[in-house]
VEXTORTI-904557 format. One record per residue (C-alpha): residue number from 1; x, y, z; residue in one letter. Coordinates in steps of 0.05 Angstrom, whole numbers, m for minus. Layout:
! residues N
NODE	NUM	X	Y	Z	A $
...
//
This chain:
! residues 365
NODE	1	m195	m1189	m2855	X $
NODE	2	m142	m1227	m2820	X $
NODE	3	m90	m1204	m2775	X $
NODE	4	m32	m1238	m2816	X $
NODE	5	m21	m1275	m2879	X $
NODE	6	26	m1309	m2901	X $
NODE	7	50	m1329	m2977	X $
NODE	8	82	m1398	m2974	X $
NODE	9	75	m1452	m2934	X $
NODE	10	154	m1478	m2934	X $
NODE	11	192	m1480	m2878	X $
NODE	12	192	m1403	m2858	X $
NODE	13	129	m1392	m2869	X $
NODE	14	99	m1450	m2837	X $
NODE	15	136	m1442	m2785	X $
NODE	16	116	m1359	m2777	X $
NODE	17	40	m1380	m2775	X $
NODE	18	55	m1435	m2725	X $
NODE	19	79	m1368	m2674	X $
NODE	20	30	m1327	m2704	X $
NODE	21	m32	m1369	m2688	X $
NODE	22	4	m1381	m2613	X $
NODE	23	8	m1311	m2604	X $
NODE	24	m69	m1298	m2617	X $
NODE	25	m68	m1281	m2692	X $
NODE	26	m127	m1293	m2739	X $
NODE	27	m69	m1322	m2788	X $
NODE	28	m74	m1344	m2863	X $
NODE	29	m36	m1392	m2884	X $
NODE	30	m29	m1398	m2970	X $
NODE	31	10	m1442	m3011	X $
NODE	32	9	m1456	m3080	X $
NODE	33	14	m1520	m3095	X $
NODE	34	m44	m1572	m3070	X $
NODE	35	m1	m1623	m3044	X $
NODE	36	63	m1627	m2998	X $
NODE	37	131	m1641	m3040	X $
NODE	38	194	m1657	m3036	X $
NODE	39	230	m1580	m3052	X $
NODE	40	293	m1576	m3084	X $
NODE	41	338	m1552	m3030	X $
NODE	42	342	m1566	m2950	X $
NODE	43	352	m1635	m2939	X $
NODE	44	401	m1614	m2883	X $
NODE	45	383	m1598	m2810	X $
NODE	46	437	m1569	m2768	X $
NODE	47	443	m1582	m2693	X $
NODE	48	421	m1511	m2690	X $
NODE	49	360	m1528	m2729	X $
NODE	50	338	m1578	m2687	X $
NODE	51	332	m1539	m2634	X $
NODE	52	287	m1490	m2669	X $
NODE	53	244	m1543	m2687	X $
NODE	54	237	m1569	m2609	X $
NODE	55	213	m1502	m2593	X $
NODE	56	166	m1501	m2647	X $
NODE	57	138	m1570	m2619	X $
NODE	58	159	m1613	m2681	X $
NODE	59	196	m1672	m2647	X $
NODE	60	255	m1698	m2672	X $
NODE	61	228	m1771	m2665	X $
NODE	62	171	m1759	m2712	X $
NODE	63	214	m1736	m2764	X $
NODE	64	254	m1795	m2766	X $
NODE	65	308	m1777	m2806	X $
NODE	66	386	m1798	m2811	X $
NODE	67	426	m1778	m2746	X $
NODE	68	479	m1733	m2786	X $
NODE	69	547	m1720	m2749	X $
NODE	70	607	m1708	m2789	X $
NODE	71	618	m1669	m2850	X $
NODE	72	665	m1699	m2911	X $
NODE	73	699	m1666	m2963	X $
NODE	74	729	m1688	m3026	X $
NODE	75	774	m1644	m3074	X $
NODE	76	804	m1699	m3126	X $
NODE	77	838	m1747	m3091	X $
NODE	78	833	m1710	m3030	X $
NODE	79	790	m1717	m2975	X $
NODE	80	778	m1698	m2901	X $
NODE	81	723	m1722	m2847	X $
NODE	82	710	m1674	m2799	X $
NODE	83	657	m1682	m2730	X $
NODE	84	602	m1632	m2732	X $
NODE	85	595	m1589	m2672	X $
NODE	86	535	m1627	m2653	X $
NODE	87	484	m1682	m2689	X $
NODE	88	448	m1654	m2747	X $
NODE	89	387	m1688	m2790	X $
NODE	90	379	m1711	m2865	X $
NODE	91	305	m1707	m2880	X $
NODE	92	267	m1689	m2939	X $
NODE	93	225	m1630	m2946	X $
NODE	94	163	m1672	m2954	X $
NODE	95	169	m1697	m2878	X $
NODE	96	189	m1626	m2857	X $
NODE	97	145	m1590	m2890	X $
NODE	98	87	m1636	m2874	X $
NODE	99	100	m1633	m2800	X $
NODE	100	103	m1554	m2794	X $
NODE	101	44	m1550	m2835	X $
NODE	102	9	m1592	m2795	X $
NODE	103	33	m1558	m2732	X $
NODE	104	6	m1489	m2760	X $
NODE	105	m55	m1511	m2774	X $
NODE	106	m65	m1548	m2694	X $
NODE	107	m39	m1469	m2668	X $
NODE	108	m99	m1455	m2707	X $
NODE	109	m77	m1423	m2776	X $
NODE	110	m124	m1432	m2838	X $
NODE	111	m79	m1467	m2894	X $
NODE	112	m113	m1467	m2956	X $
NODE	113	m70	m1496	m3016	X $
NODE	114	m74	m1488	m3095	X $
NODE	115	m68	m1408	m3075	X $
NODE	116	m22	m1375	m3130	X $
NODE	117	m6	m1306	m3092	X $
NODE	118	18	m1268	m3153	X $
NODE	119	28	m1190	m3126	X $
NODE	120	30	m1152	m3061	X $
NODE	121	6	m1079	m3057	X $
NODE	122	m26	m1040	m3006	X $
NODE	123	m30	m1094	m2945	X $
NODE	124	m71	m1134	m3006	X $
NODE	125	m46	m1201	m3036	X $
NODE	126	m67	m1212	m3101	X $
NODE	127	m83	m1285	m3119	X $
NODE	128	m75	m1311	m3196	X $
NODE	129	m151	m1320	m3201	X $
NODE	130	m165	m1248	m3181	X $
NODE	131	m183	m1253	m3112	X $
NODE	132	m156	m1191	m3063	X $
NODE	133	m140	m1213	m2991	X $
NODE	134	m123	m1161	m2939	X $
NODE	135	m92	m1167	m2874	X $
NODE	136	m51	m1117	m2821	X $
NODE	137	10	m1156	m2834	X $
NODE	138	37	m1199	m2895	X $
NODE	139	93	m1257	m2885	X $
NODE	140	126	m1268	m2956	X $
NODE	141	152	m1341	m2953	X $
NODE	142	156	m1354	m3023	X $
NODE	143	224	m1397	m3023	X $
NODE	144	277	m1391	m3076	X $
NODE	145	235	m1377	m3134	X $
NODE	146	229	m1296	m3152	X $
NODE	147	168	m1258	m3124	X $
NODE	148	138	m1206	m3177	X $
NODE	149	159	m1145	m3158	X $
NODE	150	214	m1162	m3108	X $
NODE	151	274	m1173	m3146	X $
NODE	152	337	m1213	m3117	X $
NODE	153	403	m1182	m3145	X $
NODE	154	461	m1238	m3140	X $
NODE	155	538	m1206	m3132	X $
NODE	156	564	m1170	m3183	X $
NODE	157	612	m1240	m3195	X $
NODE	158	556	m1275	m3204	X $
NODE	159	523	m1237	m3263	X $
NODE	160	558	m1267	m3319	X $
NODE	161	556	m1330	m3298	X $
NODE	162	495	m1350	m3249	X $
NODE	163	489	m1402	m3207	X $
NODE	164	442	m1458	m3214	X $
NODE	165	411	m1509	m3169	X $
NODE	166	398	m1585	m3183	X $
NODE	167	386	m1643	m3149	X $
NODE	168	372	m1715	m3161	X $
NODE	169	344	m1771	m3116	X $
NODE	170	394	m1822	m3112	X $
NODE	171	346	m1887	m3092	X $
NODE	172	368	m1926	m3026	X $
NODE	173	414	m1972	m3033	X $
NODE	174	462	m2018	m2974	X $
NODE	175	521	m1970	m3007	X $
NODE	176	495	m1903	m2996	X $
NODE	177	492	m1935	m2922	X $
NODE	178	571	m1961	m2931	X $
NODE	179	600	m1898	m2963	X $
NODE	180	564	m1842	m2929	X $
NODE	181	543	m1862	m2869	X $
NODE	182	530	m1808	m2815	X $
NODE	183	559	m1759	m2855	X $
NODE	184	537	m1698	m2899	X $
NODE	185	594	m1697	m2961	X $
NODE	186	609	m1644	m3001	X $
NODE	187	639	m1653	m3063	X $
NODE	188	686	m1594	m3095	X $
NODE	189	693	m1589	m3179	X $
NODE	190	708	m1536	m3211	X $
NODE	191	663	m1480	m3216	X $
NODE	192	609	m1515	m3168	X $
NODE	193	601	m1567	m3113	X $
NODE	194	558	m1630	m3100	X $
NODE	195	520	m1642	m3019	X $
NODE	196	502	m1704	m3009	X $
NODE	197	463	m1725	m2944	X $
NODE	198	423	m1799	m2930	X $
NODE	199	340	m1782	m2913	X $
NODE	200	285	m1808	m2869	X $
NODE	201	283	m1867	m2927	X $
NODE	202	358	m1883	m2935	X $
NODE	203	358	m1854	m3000	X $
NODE	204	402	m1796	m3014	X $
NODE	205	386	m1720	m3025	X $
NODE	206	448	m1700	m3085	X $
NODE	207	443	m1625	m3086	X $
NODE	208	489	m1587	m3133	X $
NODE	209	504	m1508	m3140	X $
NODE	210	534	m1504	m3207	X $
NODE	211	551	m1447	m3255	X $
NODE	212	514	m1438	m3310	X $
NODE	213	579	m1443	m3356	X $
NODE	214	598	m1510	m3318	X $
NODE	215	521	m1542	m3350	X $
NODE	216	534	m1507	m3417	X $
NODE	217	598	m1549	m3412	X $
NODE	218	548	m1614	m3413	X $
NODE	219	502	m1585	m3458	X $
NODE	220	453	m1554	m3415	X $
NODE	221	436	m1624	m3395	X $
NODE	222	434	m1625	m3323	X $
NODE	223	434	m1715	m3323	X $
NODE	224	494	m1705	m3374	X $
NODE	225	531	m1657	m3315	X $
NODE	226	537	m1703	m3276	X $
NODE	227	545	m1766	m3308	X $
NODE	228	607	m1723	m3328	X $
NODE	229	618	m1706	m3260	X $
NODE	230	613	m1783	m3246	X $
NODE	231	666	m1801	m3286	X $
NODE	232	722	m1736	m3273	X $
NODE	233	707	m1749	m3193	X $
NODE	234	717	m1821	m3163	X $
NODE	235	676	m1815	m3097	X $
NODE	236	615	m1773	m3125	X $
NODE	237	621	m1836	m3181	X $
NODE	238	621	m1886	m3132	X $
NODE	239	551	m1854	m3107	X $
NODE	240	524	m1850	m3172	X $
NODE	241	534	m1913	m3184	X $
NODE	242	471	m1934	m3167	X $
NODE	243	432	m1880	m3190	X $
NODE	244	361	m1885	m3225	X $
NODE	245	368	m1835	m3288	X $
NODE	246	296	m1848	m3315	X $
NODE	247	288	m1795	m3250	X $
NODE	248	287	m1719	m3274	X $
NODE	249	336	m1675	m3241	X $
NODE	250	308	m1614	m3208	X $
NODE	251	334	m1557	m3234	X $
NODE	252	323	m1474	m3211	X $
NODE	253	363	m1433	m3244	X $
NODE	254	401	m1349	m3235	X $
NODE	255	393	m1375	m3153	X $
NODE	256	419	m1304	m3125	X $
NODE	257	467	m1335	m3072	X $
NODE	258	501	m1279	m3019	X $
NODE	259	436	m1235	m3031	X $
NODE	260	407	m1200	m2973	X $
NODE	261	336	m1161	m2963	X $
NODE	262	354	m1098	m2924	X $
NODE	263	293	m1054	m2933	X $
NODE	264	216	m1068	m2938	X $
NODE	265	143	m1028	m2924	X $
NODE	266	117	m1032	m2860	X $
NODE	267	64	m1088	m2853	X $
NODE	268	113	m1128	m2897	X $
NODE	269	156	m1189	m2868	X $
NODE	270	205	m1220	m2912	X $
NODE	271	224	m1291	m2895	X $
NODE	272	274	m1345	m2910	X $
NODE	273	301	m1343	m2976	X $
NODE	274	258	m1278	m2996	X $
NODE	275	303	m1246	m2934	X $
NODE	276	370	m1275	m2960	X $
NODE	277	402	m1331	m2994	X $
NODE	278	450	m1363	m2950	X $
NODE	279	507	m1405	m3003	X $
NODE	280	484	m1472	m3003	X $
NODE	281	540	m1500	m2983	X $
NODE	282	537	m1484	m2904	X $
NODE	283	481	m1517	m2894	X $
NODE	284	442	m1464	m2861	X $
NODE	285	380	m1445	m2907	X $
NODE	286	335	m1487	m2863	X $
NODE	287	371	m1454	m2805	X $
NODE	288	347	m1380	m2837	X $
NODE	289	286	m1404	m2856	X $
NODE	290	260	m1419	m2784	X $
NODE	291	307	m1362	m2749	X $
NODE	292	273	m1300	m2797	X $
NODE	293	203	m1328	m2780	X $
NODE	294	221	m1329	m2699	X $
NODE	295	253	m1259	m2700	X $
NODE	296	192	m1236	m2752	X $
NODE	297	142	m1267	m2705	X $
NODE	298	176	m1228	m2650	X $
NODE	299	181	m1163	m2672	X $
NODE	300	107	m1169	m2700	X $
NODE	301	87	m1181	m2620	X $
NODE	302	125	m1125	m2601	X $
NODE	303	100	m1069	m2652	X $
NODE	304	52	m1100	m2698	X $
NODE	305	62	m1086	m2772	X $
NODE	306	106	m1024	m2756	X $
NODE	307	158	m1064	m2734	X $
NODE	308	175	m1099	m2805	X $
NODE	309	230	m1041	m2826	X $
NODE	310	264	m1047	m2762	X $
NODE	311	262	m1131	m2763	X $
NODE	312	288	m1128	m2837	X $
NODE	313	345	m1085	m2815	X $
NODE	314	368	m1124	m2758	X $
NODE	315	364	m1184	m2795	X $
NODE	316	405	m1169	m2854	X $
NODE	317	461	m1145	m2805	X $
NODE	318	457	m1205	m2765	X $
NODE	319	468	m1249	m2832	X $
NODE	320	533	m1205	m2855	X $
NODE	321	577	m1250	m2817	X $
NODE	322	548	m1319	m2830	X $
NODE	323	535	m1302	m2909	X $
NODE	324	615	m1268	m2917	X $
NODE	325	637	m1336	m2893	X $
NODE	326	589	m1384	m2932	X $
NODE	327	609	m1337	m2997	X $
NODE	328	695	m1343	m2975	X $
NODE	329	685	m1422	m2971	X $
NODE	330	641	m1432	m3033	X $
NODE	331	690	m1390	m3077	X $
NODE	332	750	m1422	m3052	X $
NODE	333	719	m1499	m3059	X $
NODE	334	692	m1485	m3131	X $
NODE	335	769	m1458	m3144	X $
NODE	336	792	m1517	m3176	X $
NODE	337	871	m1480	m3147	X $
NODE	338	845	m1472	m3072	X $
NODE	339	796	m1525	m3065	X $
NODE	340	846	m1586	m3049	X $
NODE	341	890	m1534	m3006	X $
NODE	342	822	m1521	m2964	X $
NODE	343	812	m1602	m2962	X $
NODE	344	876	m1607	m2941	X $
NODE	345	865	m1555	m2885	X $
NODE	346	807	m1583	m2869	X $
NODE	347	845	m1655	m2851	X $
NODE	348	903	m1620	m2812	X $
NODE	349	859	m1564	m2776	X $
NODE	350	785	m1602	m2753	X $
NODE	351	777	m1546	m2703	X $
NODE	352	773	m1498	m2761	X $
NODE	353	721	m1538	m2801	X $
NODE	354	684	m1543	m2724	X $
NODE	355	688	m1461	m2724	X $
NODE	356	670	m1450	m2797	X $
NODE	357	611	m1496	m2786	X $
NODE	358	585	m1455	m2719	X $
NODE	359	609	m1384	m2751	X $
NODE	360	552	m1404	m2807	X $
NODE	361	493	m1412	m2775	X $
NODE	362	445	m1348	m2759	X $
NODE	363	425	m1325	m2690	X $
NODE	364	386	m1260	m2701	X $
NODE	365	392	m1211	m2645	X $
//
């Protein structure tokens, strides 16, 4: 029996086994998938971030990705550039994930891949071909996707029309470099937005958040979305002008944006997206990813698996701030009425964007 398991091997959980295994846990380590990909979402590291991941004892260097430090928005014909409160990263979750799981396993964690945790019950996970593994404490890292018997309600707004997530690969090209730069660019349309960030590779990482009604608009075709998108929005056109459309797009769909775990059984740890879904659009879900596992890690030291109700309570107060904001700004820039006034803001009022951008990120008490 181990002293802690934990279901996913993403960023938050990686990175919870990493202080686990420090701290003198017998920790196990299970993700589903056999090989390290490149996950839909988190392709942005803020400066906050970074400093997580020095503590953690992933250098910067290694990761190698593009030195981000300004933030760009577009609304029509309007724009703004804005510097960030201090240099960020673009890197893929390939490289990211790759390098915490490979840090977990050096603290000494036991990773073992092609694990399908389906169910959770009783300090037991359940695997998909039967197995039962116990352990004092459970760390459930299972990323965006819904976990069987832990549902994620979105806002009542939300309901009737979810959101979904896509993202294509745009390949690297010498005008990626020329138009974006050292920048992260958000792109407003109505009902949605476009984040666009240069990785490790010079390609670009073209994430969108997108109401369901704005792809039934196109057809339900994601490619055909923003092809659309392309030709209604002159600078996301310019950047996808280049683009390789024999790649898929990723696509998750219902993603419950604002949600927050408040409760959960002693011996249980939710993490990262299965603790609350930051709006995409601040750039913080790595951020949350690696702060939950920290303060989880923490109060696990302190009290063991007792300490779980308490962790899950301080940590959905601690993102009421940072998620109220991320929710005001996504609303307003997917307002096709209030999204040029907030570019326009943006351009006049830099120390606002600064605030916005440092009023986002999560510090967990």
């Amino acid at each position: 029996m181990s002293d802690a398991i934990v279901v996913g091997a993403g960023p938050a959980g990686s990175a919870a086994a990493i202080g686990l295994a420090r701290s003198g846990a017998t920790t196990l380590l299970l993700e589903r998938t056999r090989e390290t990909g490149d996950a839909l979402c988190g392709g942005f590291l803020s400066w906050q971030t970074l400093q997580r991941l020095d503590a953690l004892g992933i250098e910067r260097a290694a990761l190698g990705g593009q030195a981000v430090r300004r933030v760009r928005l577009f609304a029509g014909q309007r724009q703004s550039e804005t510097a960030l409160p201090g240099e960020a990263m673009g890197v893929s979750r390939r490289r990211l994930d790759g390098a915490l799981q490979a840090a977990a396993v050096a603290a000494g964690a036991g990773l073992e891949r092609g694990i399908h945790a389906t169910a959770l019950e009783g300090g037991m996970v359940q695997t998909r071909d039967g197995a039962m593994l116990a352990a004092s404490s459970i760390f459930l890292a299972a990323g965006k996707h819904g976990f069987r018997g832990f549902p994620r309600e979105p806002a009542a707004w939300q309901r009737a029309d979810p959101a979904m997530g896509l993202r294509l690969r745009l390949p690297a090209h010498p005008s990626l470099d020329r138009l974006i730069g050292d920048a992260v660019e958000l792109h407003l349309f109505d009902r949605g937005y476009a984040g666009l960030v240069r990785q490790e590779d010079g390609s670009g990482n073209l994430c969108l958040a997108a109401h369901k009604s704005r792809l039934d608009d196109a057809g339900g075709d994601p490619a055909a979305l923003l092809r659309m998108l392309g030709d209604t929005l002159p600078h996301l056109g310019e950047r996808l002008a280049h683009a390789d459309w024999s790649r898929a797009v990723d696509a998750i769909g219902h993603v419950p944006y604002g949600w927050r775990a408040r409760h959960t059984a002693p011996g249980l740890f939710r993490l990262g997206d299965q603790a609350g879904v930051i709006p995409s659009l601040a750039g913080e879900g790595m951020g949350l990813a690696l702060a939950s596992a920290a303060a989880a890690v923490a109060a696990w030291r302190h009290d063991g698996g007792d300490a779980a109700p308490a962790y899950q309570k301080r940590l959905a107060a601690t993102m009421t701030r940072p998620f109220a904001l991320a929710n005001l700004v996504w609303r307003m820039g997917e307002n096709r009425h209030t999204a040029g006034a907030m570019t326009s803001m943006a351009s006049l009022f830099p120390a606002l964007v600064r605030m916005m951008s440092e009023a986002t990120r999560i510090e967990p008490r």
